[in-house]
Every structure is written in C-alpha cells, then in structure tokens.
N, C-alpha and C positions, 0 to 999 in steps of 0.2 A: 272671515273670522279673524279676531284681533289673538298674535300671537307673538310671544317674547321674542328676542334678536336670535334666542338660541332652538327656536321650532317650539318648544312648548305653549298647549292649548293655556287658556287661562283660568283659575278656578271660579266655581262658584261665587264664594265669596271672598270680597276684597277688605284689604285693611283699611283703615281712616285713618289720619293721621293729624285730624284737628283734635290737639285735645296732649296730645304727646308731651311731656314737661311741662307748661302750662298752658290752661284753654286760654285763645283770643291771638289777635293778628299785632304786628308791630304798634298799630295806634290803641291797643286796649291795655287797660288794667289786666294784669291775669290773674289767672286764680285757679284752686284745685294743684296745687305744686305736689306733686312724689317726687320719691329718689331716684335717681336717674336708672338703678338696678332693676327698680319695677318694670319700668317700661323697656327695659334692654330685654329682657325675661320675657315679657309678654307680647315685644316682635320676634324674638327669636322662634319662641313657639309657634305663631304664628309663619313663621316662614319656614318652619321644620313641618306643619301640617301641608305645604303648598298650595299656601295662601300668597301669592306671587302680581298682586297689583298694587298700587299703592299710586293716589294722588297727596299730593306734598306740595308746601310755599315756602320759600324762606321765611317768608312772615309769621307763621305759625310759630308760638312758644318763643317770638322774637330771635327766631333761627334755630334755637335748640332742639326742635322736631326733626328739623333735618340733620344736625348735629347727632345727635342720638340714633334715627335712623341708618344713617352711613356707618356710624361706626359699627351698628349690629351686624350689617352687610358684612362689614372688612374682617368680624370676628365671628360669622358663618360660615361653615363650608356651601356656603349658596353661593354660584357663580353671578355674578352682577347680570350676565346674559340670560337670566333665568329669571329675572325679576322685568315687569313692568314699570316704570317710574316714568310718572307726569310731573312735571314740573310747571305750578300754577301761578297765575300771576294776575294778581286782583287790584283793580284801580284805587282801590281805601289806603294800600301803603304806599302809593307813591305821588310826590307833586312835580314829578317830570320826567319825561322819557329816559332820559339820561340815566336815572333811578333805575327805571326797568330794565335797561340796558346792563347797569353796574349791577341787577340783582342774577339775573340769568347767566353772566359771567360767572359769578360768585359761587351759583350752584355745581357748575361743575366741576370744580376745584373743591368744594365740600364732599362731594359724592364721588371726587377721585375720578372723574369718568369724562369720556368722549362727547358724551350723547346723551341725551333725555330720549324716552319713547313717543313721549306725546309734549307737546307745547301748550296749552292751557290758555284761553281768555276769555274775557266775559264781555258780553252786549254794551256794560258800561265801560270797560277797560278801553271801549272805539270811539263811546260818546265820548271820553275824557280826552283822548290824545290823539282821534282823527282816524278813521279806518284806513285811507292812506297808509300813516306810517306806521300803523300796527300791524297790516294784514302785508306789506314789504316786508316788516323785518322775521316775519313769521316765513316766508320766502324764502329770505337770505338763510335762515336756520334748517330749512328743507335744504335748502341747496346745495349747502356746506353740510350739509350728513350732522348736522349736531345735534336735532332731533327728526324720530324716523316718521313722525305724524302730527297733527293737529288736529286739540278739544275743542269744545268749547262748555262752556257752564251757565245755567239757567236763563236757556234764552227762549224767545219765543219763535213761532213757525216762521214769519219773516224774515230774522235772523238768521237759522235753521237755513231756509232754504235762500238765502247769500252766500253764507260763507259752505254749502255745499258745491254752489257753484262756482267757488272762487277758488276752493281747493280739490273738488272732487274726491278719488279715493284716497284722497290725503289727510281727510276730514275723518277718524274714525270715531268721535263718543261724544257723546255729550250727559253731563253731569250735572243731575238734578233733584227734584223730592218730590218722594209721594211717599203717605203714611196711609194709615188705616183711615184718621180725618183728615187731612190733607189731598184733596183730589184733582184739583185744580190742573195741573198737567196731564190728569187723565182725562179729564171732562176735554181740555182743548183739544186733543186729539196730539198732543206733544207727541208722546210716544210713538201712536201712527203715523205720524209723519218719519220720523227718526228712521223707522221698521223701515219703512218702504224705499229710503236714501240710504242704507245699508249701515246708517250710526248705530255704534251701540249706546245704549242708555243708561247712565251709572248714578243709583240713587244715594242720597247723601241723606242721612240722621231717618233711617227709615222708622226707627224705635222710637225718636224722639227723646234719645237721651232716656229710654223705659219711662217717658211719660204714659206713654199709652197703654203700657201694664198698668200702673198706677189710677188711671181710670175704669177699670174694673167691666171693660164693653161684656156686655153678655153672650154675642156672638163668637168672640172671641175665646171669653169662657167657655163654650157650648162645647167651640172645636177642640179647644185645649185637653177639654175631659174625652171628647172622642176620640182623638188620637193618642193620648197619653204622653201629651207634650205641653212645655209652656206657652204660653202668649206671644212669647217676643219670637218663638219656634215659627209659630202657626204665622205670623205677619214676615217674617222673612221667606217663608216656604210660598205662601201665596203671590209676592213679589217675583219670586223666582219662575213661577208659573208663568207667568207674562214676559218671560223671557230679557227679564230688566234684571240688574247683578247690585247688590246690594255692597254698600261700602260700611263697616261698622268699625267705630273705634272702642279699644274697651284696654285698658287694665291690667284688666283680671283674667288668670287663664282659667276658672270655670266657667266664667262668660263667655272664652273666647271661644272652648270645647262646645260650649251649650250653642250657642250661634251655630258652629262648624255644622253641628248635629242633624238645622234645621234642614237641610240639600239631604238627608237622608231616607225622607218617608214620602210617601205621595198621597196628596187628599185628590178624593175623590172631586171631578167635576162641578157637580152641585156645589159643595160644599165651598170650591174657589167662586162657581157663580154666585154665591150669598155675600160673600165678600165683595169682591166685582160692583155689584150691585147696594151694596150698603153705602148709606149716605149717613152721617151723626147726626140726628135731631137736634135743632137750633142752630144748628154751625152757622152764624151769617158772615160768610166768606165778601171780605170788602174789596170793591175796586183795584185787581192789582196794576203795577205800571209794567207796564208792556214794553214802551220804548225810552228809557231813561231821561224821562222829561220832571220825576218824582210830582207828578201828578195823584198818583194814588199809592198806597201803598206795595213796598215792592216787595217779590217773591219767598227773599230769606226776613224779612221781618216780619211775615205773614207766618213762618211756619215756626219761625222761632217762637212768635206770640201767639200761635192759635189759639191757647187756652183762653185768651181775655177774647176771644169768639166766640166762645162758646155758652 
C-alpha cells in the first residue's frame, strides 16, 4: 500500500492539478485564468479535508501550478511528509534531455524539498529520448533518495509489464482514464494487469471535465435518484468500487465537498454491475496507438474527444 514519507495511508480521493492557474502544458495557449486566491483556497481545503496526493508538472499553467501549489504547502500547517507528490514529466515539453534534466532540478527548489514520492514517465517520454537513458536517470533518482518511487502514465500492458520488471516494488502507480464512456483500459484488461503487479491505478479526468453529467445518461440518472446523490457522486463512487483512486481537479470548494462526499455511501453490487457492464450506444471507439508509432489515434486524444465518437 502506497503511503506518505510520514506513515500516513492515502485518501480516497486525490487532487489534480491540470487546470491550476491556467489549463494546458508549456506548448499550449492557455485558457480559463482565476486569481491565484481561488485556487490557493481551494487547495488548501482540499489539503485540510486530507486529500494528501497530488500529480504535478512544471509544465502545467507554464509552472504556475506548481508555483501556487508549493506556496499553499509552505502556508499550511500540513507537513510536506504528509503529502504525496509526483512529479511528472511529459515528452510534449521538452526537445532534449537536458530539458528534462534542467526541469526536475527546478522542481525541487520550487517545492523547497529533498525529494519527490514518485517520478512520473510516459510510453512516449522512452520513445522520444531512448529507454536507456530515461529508465538510468530514473535510477540515479532512486538511488540518491530524491524520489522514493516510480509512475508511470497511460501505458499499455507491454509497457506495464517492462518497466515492472525493470523496477519492481519501486514501480508503484500508474495513471490513466476511465469514465463512464470511455472504457478502453478496462476492456484491455489494463487495470487487471496493474492489480495483480501490485500498481496502484490512478485515473485522470474521470468526470470528464462534468461532460458526462451534461449528457444526461439515464443509468446514471436512475442511480443518482436512488441514492440521493449527483451524477458526478455515483461515477466517482463506482470508480472507487474497482479499487481505482480518482484524481479530480476543481475550483470550487462545493465541488470539491461534493466530490469528497462521493467515498461516503455504498451502492449496492448490482447497481456497480450495471455500470461495470454498460457500454454508450454508438461510441465507435477508433484504433488506439499502443506503441508510439502515432499510427492511430492515441489514448488522451481519444478521451479528450470522445464526444465527436459518439
């Protein structure tokens, strides 16, 4: 079981941190800007509920996510050793190692700290710069205590079961998507794979940005009125069921109360097998790319666009 430097378990739910000052990574336009007070207020709550995970990039909000995040840290009474922090690191912002190397530096000097909990890469971050010397300098950072573990993010079983073997119990999560239409990682058997290697599974945009309220599924309504709860409740509570930890970014502190909420009630079995078992009529799920060859379309542009699938 994945637990902070300081013995605490981890919660249910986790914070997101894509979206913090503004949405998008160092190469994008951003967009959706608030005051930096918003989001100071609405981690802090969130870290006063012992909501204690968090994946993070420099690149996010063009650093500012992590700027803002650290500083909430340093003006919490939450001990840094109480907090989970991954520090990620995505092939889109960099066009040489060097990069990667001068961004990871940088992060611990932002966050004040020793050490990251977990190191973070993705499938493509090895096709871009060689597994060699990605899966070494992940090593060196094990080795030297500067972080206590290694992610990885939306990869497939092949993948999955390499860098399992490459790092063993050193490998603990991997962070990915599954929504109510988005199933694709559960149909591959991603997750049972994961269970049975002892990763934890950490899903990313499970709400879809409250897309999938705004679709008005009738299942979802059905449960929402039997339990007396929202939509976006009933789809993070059935997530949780499968023993997959939801990461949600939000704002607002009735969202982030309302989310909190969803780890509170238990639906009955059926009710998760209806789920389980639901497929969205029409969804024609296209060709995803599996090994970064961009032969088909790959996993986060798949879920980012599922509606033009539908």
């Amino acid at each position: 079981m994945i637990k902070t430097l300081s013995g605490n378990n981890l919660s249910r739910l986790w914070i997101g941190s894509y979206g913090i000052w503004w949405r998008g990574h160092r190469d994008m336009n951003l967009t959706e800007l608030q005051k930096d007070e918003i989001y100071h207020s609405a981690l802090l709550h969130q870290l006063e509920l012992w909501m204690n995970f968090t994946e993070i990039s420099l690149a996010y909000g063009h650093w500012n996510a992590c700027r803002i995040f650290s500083d909430t840290i340093r003006k919490s009474r939450i001990n840094r050793d109480s907090i989970f922090i991954t520090n990620s690191i995505y092939p889109r912002d960099f066009s040489s190692f060097d990069e990667v190397n001068r961004d990871i530096e940088l992060m611990y000097e932002i966050f004040s700290t020793s050490y990251f909990d977990s190191t973070l890469i993705t499938q493509s971050l090895c096709a871009k710069f060689w597994d060699t010397i990605v899966l070494n300098r992940l090593h060196e950072l094990l080795d030297s205590w500067k972080t206590r573990f290694v992610s990885i993010s939306n990869g497939w079983n092949l993948f999955i079961d390499k860098m399992s073997q490459e790092f063993w119990d050193k490998l603990i999560a991997h962070e990915t998507n599954l929504s109510f239409e988005a199933r694709v990682n559960q149909d591959e058997g991603i997750f049972e794979n994961c269970k049975m290697q002892g990763i934890e599974n950490i899903i990313w945009r499970p709400l879809r940005r409250n897309a999938t309220n705004k679709r008005n599924r009738w299942l979802l309504n059905a449960l929402a009125e039997k339990y007396n709860k929202t939509t976006n409740q009933i789809i993070l509570n059935w997530i949780s069921t499968l023993w997959l930890r939801s990461m949600v970014m939000s704002s607002s502190i009735k969202h982030i109360d309302e989310n909190w909420r969803s780890t509170s009630f238990v639906m009955n079995q059926n009710d998760v097998d209806m789920i389980n078992d639901y497929r969205v009529p029409w969804l024609q799920v296209p060709k995803i790319d599996r090994d970064d060859t961009w032969d088909w379309v790959d996993m986060i542009s798949f879920v980012i666009n599922i509606d033009d699938y539908l």
